[in-house]
SESE-511086 format. One record per residue: residue in three letters; y, z, x of N, C-alpha, C, O, CB in turn. Coordinates in steps of 0.001 Angstrom, whole numbers, padded with zeros to 6 digits, always signed. Glycine has a CB too. Example, Ala and Ser with C-alpha at 12.3 -4.5 7.8 and 13.67 -1.06 7.14 Angstrom:
2
ala-005690+007800+013190-004500+007800+012300-003300+007800+013200-003319+008465+014236-004473+009046+011308 ser-002250+007080+012850-001060+007140+013670+000030+007870+012900+001138+008039+013409-000598+005725+014084 
***
This chain:
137
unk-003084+018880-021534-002323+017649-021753-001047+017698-020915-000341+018671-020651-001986+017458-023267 unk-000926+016497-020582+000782+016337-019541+001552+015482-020076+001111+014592-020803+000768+015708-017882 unk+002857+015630-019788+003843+014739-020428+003513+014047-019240+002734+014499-018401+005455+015165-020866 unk+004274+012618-019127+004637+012027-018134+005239+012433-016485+004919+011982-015386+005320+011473-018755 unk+005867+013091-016740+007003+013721-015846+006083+014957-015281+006107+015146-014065+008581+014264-016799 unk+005274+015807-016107+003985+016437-015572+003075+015602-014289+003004+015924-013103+003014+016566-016921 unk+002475+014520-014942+001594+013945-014919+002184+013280-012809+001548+013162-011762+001471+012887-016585 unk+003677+013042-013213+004695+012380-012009+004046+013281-010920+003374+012887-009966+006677+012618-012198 unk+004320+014367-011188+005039+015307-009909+003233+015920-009526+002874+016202-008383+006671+017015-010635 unk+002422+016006-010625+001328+016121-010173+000266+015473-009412-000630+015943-008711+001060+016330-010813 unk+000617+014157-009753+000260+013282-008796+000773+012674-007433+000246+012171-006440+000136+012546-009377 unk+002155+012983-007895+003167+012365-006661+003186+010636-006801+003081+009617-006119+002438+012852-004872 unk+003360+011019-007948+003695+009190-008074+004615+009238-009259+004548+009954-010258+002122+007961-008495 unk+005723+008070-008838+006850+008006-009839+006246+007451-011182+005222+006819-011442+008090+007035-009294 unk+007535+008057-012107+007147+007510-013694+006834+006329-013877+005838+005988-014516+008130+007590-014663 unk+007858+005347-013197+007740+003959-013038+006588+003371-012307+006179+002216-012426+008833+003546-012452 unk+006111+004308-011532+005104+003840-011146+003449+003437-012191+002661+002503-012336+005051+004778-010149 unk+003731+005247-012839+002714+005301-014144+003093+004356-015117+002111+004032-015785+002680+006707-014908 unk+004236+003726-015496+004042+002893-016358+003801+001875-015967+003667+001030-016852+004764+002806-017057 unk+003614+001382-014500+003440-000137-014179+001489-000271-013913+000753-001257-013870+004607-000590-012428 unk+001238+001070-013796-000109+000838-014134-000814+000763-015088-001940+000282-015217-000607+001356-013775 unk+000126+001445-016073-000270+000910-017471-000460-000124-017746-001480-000475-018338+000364+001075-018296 unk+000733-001123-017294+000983-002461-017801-000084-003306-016869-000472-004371-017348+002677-002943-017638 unk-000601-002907-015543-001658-003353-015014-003164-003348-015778-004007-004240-015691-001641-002674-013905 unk-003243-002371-016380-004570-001856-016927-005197-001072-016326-006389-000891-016573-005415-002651-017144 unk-004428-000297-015221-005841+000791-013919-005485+002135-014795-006277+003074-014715-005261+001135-011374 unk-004470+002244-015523-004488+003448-016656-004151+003313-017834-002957+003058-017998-003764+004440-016428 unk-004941+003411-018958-005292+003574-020197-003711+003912-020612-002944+004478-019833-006552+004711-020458 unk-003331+003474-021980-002012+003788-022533-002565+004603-022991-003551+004326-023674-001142+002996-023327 unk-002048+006334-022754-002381+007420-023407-002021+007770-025448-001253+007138-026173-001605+008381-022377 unk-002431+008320-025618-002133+009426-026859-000732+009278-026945-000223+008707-025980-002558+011131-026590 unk+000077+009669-027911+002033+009557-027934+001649+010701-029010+000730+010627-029825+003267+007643-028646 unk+002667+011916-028813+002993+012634-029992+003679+012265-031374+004048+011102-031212+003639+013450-029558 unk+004000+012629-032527+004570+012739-033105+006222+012218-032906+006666+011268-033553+004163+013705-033261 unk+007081+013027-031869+007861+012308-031604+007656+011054-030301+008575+010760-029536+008767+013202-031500 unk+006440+010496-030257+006369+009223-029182+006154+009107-028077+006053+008052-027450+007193+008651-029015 unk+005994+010874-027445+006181+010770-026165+004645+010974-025687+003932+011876-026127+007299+011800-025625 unk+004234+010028-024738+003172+009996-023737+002145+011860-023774+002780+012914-023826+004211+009591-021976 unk+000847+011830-023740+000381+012884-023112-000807+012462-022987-001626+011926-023734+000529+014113-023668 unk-000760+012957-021372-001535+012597-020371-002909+013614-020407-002572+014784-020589-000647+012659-019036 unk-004256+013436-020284-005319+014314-019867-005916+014665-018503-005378+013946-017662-006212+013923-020454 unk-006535+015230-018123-006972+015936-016623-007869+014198-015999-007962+013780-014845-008511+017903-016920 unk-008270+013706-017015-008770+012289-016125-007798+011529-015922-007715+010941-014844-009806+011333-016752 unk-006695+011339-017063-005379+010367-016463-005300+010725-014958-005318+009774-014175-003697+010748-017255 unk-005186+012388-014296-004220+012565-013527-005554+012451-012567-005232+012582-011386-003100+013866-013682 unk-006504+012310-012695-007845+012482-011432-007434+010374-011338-007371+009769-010267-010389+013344-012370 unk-007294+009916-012297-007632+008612-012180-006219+008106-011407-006221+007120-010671-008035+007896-013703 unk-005102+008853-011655-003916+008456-010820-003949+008866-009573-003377+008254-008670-002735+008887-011295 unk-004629+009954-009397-004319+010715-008047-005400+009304-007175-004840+008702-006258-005055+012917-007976 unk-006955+008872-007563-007741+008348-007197-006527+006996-006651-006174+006703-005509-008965+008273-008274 unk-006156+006441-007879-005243+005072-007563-004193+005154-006340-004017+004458-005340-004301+004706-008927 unk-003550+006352-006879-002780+006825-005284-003273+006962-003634-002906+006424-002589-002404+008218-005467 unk-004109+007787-003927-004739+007588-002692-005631+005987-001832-005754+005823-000618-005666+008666-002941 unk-006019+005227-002718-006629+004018-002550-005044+003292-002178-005004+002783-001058-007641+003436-004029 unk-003959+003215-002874-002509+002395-002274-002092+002993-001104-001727+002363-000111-001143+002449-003270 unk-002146+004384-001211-002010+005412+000353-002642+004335+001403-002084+003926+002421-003204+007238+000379 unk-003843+003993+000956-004770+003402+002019-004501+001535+002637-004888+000798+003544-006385+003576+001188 unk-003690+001504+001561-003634+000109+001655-004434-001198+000673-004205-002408+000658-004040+000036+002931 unk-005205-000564+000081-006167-001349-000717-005185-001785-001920-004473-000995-002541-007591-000429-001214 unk-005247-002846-002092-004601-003794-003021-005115-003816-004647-006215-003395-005005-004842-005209-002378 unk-004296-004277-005369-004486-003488-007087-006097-004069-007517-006997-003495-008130-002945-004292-008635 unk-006041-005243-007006-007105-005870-007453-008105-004937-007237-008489-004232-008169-007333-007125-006881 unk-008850-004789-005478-009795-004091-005137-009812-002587-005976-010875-002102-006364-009682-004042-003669 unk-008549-001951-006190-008518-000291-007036-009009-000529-008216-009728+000275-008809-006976+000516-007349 unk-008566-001984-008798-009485-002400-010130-010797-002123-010288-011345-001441-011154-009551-003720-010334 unk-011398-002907-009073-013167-002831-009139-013389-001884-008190-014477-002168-007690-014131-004287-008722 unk-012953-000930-007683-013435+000426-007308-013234+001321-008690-013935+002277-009021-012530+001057-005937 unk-012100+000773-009415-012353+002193-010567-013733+001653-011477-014636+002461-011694-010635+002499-011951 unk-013802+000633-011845-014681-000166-012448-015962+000650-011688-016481+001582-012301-014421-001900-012187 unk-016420+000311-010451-017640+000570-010007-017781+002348-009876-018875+002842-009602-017817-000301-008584 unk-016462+003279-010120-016614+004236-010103-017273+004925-011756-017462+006071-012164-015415+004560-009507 unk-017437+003770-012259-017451+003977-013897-019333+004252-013812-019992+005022-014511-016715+002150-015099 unk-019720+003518-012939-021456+003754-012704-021515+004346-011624-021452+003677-010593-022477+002485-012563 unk-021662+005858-011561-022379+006431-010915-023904+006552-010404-024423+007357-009631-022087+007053-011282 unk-024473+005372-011172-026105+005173-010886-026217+004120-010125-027400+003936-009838-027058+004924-012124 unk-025294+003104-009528-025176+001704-009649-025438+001973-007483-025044+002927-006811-023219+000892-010694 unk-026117+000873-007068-025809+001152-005294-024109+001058-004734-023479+000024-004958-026742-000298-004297 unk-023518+002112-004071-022719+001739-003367-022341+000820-002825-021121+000917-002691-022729+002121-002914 unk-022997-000716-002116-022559-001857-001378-021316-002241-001543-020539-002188-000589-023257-002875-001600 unk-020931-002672-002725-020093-003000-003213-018805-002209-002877-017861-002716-002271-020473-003084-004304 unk-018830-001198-003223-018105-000456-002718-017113-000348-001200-015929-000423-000871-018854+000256-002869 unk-018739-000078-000440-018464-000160+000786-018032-001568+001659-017658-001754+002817-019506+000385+001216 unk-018240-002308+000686-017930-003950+001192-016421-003854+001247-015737-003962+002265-018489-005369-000012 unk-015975-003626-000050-014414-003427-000340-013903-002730+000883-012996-003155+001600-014065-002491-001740 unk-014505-001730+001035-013678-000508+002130-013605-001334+003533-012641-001381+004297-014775+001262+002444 unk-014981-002031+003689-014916-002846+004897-014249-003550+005068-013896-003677+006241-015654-003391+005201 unk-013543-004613+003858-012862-005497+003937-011045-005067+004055-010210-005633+004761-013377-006269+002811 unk-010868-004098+003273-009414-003021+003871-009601-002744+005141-008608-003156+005740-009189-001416+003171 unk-010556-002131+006073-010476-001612+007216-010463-003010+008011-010177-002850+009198-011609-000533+007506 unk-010638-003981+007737-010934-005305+008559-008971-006273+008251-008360-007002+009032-012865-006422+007512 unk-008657-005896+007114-007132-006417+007497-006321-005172+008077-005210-005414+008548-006251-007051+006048 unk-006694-004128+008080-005561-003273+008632-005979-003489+010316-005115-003370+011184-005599-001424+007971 unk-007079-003744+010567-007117-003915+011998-006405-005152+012511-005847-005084+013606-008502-003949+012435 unk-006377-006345+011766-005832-007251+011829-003785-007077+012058-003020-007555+012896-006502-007862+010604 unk-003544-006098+010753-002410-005557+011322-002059-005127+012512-001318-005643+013349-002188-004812+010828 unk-002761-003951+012524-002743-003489+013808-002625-004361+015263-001967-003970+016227-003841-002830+013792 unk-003416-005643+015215-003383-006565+016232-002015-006950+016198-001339-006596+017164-004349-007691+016100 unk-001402-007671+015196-000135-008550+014768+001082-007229+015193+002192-007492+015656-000186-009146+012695 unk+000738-006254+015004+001459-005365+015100+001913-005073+016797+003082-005249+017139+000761-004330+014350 unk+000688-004539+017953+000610-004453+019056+001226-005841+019733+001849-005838+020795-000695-004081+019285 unk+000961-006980+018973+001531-008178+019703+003171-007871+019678+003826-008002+020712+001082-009729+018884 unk+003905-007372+018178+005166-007160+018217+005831-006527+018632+007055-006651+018638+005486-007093+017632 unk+004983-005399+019241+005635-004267+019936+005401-005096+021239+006542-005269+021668+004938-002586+019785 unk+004805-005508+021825+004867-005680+023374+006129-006946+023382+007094-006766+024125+003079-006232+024169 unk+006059-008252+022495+007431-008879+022646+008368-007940+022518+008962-007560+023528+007740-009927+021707 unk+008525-007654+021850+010155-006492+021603+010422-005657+022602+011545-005183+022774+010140-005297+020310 unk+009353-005389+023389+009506-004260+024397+009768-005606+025696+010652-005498+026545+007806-002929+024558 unk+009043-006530+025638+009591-007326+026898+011040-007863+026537+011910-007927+027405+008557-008667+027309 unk+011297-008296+025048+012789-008923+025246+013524-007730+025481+014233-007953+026463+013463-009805+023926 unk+013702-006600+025076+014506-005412+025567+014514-004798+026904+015204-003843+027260+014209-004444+024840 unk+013475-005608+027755+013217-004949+029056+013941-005917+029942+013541-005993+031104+011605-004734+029449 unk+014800-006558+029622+015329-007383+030243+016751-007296+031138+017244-008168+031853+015322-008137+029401 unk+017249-005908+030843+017969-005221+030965+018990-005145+030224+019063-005796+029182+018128-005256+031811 unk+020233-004097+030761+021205-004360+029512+022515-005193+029983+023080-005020+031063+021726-002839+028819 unk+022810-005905+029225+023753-007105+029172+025524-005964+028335+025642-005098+027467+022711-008809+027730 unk+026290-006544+029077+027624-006258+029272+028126-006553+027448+028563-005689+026687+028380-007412+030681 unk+027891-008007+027130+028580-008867+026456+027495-009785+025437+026385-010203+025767+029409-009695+027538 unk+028124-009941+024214+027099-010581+023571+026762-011670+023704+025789-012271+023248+027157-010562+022608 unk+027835-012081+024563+027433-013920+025383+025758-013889+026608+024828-014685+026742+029437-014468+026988 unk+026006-012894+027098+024736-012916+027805+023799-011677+027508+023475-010943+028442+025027-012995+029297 unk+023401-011458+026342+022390-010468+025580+021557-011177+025574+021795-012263+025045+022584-009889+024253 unk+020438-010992+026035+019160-011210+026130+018429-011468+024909+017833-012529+024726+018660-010244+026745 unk+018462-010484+024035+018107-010255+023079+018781-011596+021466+018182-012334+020683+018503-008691+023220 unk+019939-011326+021651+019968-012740+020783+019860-013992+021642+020054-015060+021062+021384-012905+019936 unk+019566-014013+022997+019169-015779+023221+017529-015407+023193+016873-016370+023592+019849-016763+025137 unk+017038-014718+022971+015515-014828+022423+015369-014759+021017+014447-015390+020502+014617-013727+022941 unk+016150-014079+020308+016149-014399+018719+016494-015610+018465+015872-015916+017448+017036-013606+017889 unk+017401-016853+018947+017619-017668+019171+016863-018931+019778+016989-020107+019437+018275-017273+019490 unk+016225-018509+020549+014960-019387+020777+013747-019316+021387+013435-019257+022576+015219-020214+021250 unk+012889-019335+020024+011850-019214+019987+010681-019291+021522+009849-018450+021862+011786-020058+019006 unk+010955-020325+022045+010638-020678+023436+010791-019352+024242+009859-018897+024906+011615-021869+024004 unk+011613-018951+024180+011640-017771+024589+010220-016616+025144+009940-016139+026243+012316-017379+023527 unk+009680-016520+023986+008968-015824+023517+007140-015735+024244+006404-016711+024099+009233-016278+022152 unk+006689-014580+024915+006017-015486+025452+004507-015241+024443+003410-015478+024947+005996-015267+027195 unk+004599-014880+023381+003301-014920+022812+003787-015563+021208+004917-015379+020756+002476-013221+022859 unk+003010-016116+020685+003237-016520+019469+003354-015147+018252+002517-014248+018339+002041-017570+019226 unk+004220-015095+017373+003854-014327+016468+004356-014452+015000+003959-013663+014142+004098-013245+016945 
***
């Protein structure tokens, strides 16, 4: 059994964090002693570490919902599963695009050279107008 503060450092996720998944429903309100306080079991901390690593990844509360859900049938086909994973790996690539677009503006408005004075900075008359800019983002 773990207190809370066990349960924290073993997982690497803050207290506040464990209680906001409580209040989500992806972890069970544990057992309370006598004097009230929380204790946690070896699946709390497999089921936090699992939740952690899936937010590590980017996957959103909803999807960790029905991955813990579908982790509940071990007899059941994977698809589902793997649909989810597909669909995380398909917006982070999307990041990744939105991302490469922002690095190459930022690297062209900064390549503009360097300006003396904030009257002719490059950089705020392109923060300034949009037109500027030569890709949308």
């Amino acid at each position: 059994m773990f207190s809370i503060g066990d349960l924290s450092r073993r997982a690497g996720v803050k207290v506040p964090t464990i209680r906001y998944y409580e209040q989500m429903g992806l972890i069970s309100a544990p057992d309370r002693t006598e004097g009230n306080q929380r204790r946690y079991e070896k699946a709390d901390l497999e089921r936090l570490t699992f939740i952690r690593h899936a937010r590590d990844l980017g996957f959103p509360i909803e999807a960790i919902r029905e991955l813990l859900t579908l982790s509940g049938h071990p007899e059941e086909p994977c698809e589902r599963a793997d649909h989810i994973a597909r669909e995380q790996l398909d917006d982070v690539r999307e990041k990744i695009a939105r991302l490469k677009k922002l690095e190459a503006e930022l690297a062209r408005i900064v390549s503009h050279g360097e300006c003396h004075t904030i009257g002719d900075c490059y950089v705020i008359r392109a923060l300034s107008d949009h037109g500027l800019c030569e890709h949308e983002h």
